[in-house]
C-alpha positions, 0 to 999 in steps of 0.5 A: 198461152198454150200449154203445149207450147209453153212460154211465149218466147219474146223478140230476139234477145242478144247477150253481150260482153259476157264471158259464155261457157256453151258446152258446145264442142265446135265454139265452147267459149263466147262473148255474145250469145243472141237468142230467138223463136226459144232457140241459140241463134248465133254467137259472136259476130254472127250474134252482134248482126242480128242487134237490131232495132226489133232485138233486145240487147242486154251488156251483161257487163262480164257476168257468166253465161252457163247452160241451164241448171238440170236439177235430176233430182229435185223435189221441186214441188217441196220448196215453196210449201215451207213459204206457206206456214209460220216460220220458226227460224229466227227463234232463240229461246221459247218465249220466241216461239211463243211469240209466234203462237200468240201472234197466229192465235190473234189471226186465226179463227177458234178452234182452227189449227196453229202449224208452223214450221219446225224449230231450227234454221232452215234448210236443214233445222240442224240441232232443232230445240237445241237451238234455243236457250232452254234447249227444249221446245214449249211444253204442252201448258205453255202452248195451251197459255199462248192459244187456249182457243186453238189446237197447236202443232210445231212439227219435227224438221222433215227427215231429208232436211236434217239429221234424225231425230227430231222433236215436234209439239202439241198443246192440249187440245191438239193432243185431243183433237188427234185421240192421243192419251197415256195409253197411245202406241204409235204403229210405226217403229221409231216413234216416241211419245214423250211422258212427264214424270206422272206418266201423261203426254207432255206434248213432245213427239220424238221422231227418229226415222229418216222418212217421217211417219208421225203425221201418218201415224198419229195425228191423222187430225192435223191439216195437210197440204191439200191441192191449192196449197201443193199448186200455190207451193208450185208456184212459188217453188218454180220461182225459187228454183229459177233463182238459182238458174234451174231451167229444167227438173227430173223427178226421178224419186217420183210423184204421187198422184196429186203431185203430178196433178198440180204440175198438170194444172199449171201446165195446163194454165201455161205457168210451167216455165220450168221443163218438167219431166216427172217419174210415177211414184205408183200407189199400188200395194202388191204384186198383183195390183202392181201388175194391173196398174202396169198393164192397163193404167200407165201406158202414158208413163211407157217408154219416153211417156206422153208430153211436150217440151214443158211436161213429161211423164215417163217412168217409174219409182221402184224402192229398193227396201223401206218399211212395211209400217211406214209405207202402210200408214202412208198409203192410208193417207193419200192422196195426201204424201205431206212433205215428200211428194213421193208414196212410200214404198217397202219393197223386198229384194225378191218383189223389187225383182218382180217388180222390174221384169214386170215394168220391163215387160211393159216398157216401163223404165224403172228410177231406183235409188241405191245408196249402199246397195248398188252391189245387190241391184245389179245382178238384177239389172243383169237377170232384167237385160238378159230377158228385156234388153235394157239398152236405149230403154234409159233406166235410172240408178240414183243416189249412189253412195260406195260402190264397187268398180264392177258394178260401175262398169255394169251400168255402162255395159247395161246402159243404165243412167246414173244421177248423185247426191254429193250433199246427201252422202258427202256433206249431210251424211258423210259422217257414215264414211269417214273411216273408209279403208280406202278414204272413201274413194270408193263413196259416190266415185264421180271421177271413175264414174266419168273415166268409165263413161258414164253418163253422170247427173248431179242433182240437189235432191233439195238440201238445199236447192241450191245447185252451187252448194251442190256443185261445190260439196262435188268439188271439195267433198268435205264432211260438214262436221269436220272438214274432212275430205272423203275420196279426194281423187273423186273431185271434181273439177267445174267444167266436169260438174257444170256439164253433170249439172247441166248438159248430161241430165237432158238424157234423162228425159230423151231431150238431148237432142235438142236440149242442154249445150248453148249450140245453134238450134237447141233450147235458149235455156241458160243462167247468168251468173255474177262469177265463173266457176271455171276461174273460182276455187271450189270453196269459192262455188257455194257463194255464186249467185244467179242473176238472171234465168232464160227458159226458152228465150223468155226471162223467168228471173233477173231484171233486164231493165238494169242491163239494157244497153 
């Protein structure tokens, strides 16, 4: 299989008895849908004529045909590492987790590593050794009882999936195996190192910083994720993800080196069946460096970038703020990046200014992420445009949470993409806006955003993958700990989330020519799902499944035995 062509497109495939949202202006709603040679070839009538004794003909028996899921900020990679180590999930008390130690001791050789996933029910491990009966996690003597021959490690949930802080263990010879003694400082702030009441290390590491640094910081001898396990963990992560009728990815927070790498590498093995457009996490370290890096190493990420409808570079990550100590120690680290995938980055208002007149300069388009500080981004975006015109240049803003009206309107004017994160800001984090003057119109506004038009992305942002919890918190907008509803004029109704979550994000990569609507000619890529949004209250979009995915024509999820007519 070649790369360059990506998945072999199968005969032609006919959809029937389906109820098909095509997000096509000229014929937006259908009940047939036939697909050939990657592409829509016909709906209806004109799609029943070509069922012929050389197509495949699946009765979808009423399910909903949508376009392909787009997850603009997807952190694909991530999933599938969490498949890779011991999962703690079901544990409730600390003998559970013993258990576990014991059982990985009698399958590991002496002196090799026991890692497991953290304490806490994924997705978000929420609550962490909480969720036990003792209400702590083991100490280091009951970790040394359970694998006396091997260092143990139970770290802390990733700061993305949860909520800081959170608490990780070490047994004894772990706390040894990494150098670390009554009279270790961590280098990073937000780290603790936990005491018993003689002042020695107990085991527990307590983290409190939203982007992890104790791995980098402390325990420089815990294995890392190296480059089987990232392409293993891809593998797995491209399946789990078109389980929930994701046909494309944009990572606009970046990638690392290795990450882009692994992509590569199943690119390269034609396995890719997700379109996959990845932004540069770069690893420079100041200006200077900055400046040779754009200059002669990332012509190929220059304006669209270089590859095929499968595979895409183009672009770059630019934080706006981040820590010193954390981005230090990150460096220092790589090529490992543990769960984010992404370089740290801490980047001051006055080198992030730098920073985007070099990349315009040199056709670079910058992804930043925002948060509060939209305000504080524009008036560079402005200075930028002002001497490198940004329009057609497709810069990205992401993860927008309050915002003002006129600074809204300065990305429309400058013609500036923009992608959200309801779960992030809303759901997981919406505690921080619960007492906004204005309810919280003003916090991740997608209805002004679409009024102005803009061109609005949702993505997942991975907590959790899922595109229909996504979907329903850009709906309802409840807070997770209370209910309450932030900016209730924001909300949005299914037809305007599902083109966000599908249609708009094809911009994103400059395919929109050829990808997103289920129209004549573009991408057969599409979701089969067990009910319609449009006909569903919000509440009731977190609970649709996906149960069949089209990339380009081909099945990658779903068994079309079970619909074959």
């Amino acid at each position: 299989m070649s790369p360059q062509h990506g998945p072999a497109s199968p005969r032609t495939l006919v959809l029937r008895n389906a109820r098909i949202h095509t997000f096509h202006d000229a014929h937006p709603l259908a009940h047939s849908i036939a697909l050939s040679h990657g592409q829509v070839a016909a709906y209806d009538d004109d799609a029943t004529a070509l069922a012929n004794a050389d197509a495949q003909v699946l009765d979808l028996q009423g399910a909903t045909i949508i376009p392909g899921i787009n997850d603009s900020h997807a952190h694909m990679e991530r999933e599938g590492l969490k498949t890779l180590r011991p999962s703690l999930a079901g544990a409730r008390t600390v003998e559970d987790v013993l258990q576990v130690v014991r059982r990985q001791a009698r399958l590991t050789p002496p002196g090799d590593y026991i890692v497991t996933m953290p304490v806490g029910t994924p997705p978000y491990f929420f609550g962490g050794a909480a969720q036990l009966a003792e209400g702590r996690l083991p100490t280091r003597q009951e970790l040394d009882a359970a694998a006396p021959r091997h260092p143990v490690y139970i770290p802390a949930p990733f700061g993305n999936w949860g909520k800081p802080p959170g608490s990780g263990a070490l047994n004894s010879l772990a706390l040894a195996r990494n150098g670390l003694s009554p009279a270790s400082r961590p280098r990073c702030p937000g780290i603790e190192l936990g005491r018993d009441a003689a002042g020695e290390l107990n085991g527990i590491i307590v983290e409190r910083n939203a982007r992890p640094a104790v791995e980098f910081d402390l325990l420089p001898d815990v294995p890392r994720f190296g480059f089987a396990d990232r392409l293993k963990g891809l593998r797995i992560s491209q399946q789990l993800y078109h389980a929930k009728g994701t046909t494309s990815i944009y990572e606009g927070h970046g990638c690392a080196p290795e990450t882009i790498s692994v992509y590569r590498k199943l690119w390269e093995d034609g396995e890719l069946t997700m379109r996959s457009t990845l932004v540069v996490s770069p690893t420079w370290g100041d200006l200077a460096e900055a400046a040779r890096a754009m200059r002669d190493w990332l012509a190929v990420a220059r304006g669209r970038g270089l590859g095929d409808p499968w595979f895409r570079v183009s672009g770059i990550h630019i934080a706006y703020g981040g820590d010193p100590a954390v981005a230090c120690c990150a460096r220092a680290n790589l090529p490992d990046t543990g769960w984010s995938g992404f370089v740290e980055q801490a980047v001051t208002p006055t080198d992030f200014r730098a920073l985007c007149l070099l990349a315009a300069e040199h056709d670079l388009r910058v992804n930043v992420i925002v948060s509060d500080k939209l305000h504080e981004v524009v008036p560079v975006l402005r200075e930028v445009n002002g001497r490198f015109p940004l329009a057609k240049r497709r810069w990205v803003v992401q993860h927008i949470a309050r915002s003002r009206i006129e600074d809204l309107k300065a990305l429309k004017e400058l013609d500036v993409l923009v992608t959200t994160i309801p779960t992030y800001f809303l759901w997981k984090g919406g505690a921080a806006y619960l007492d906004e003057p204005d309810g919280g119109e003003r916090v991740v506004p997608h209805a002004d955003m679409l009024a102005m038009g803009l061109d609005l992305a949702l993505a997942t942002d991975n907590i959790p993958y899922d595109p229909f919890h996504t979907l329903w918190v850009a709906g309802a907008r409840q807070e997770r700990l209370t209910g309450r509803v932030i900016g209730a004029r924001q909300a949005l109704s299914a037809r305007a989330a599902l083109h966000a979550f599908t249609v708009a994000g094809a911009k994103l990569s400059f395919d929109e020519d050829w990808k997103g609507p289920l129209a004549p000619g573009f991408a057969a890529d599409l979701a089969v799902l067990d009910g319609d949004p449009m006909q569903l209250p919000p509440e009731a979009w977190r609970g649709l499944q996906c149960t069949m995915t089209i990339v380009g024509g081909r099945i990658v999820h779903g068994d079309p035995g079970a619909q074959s007519s």
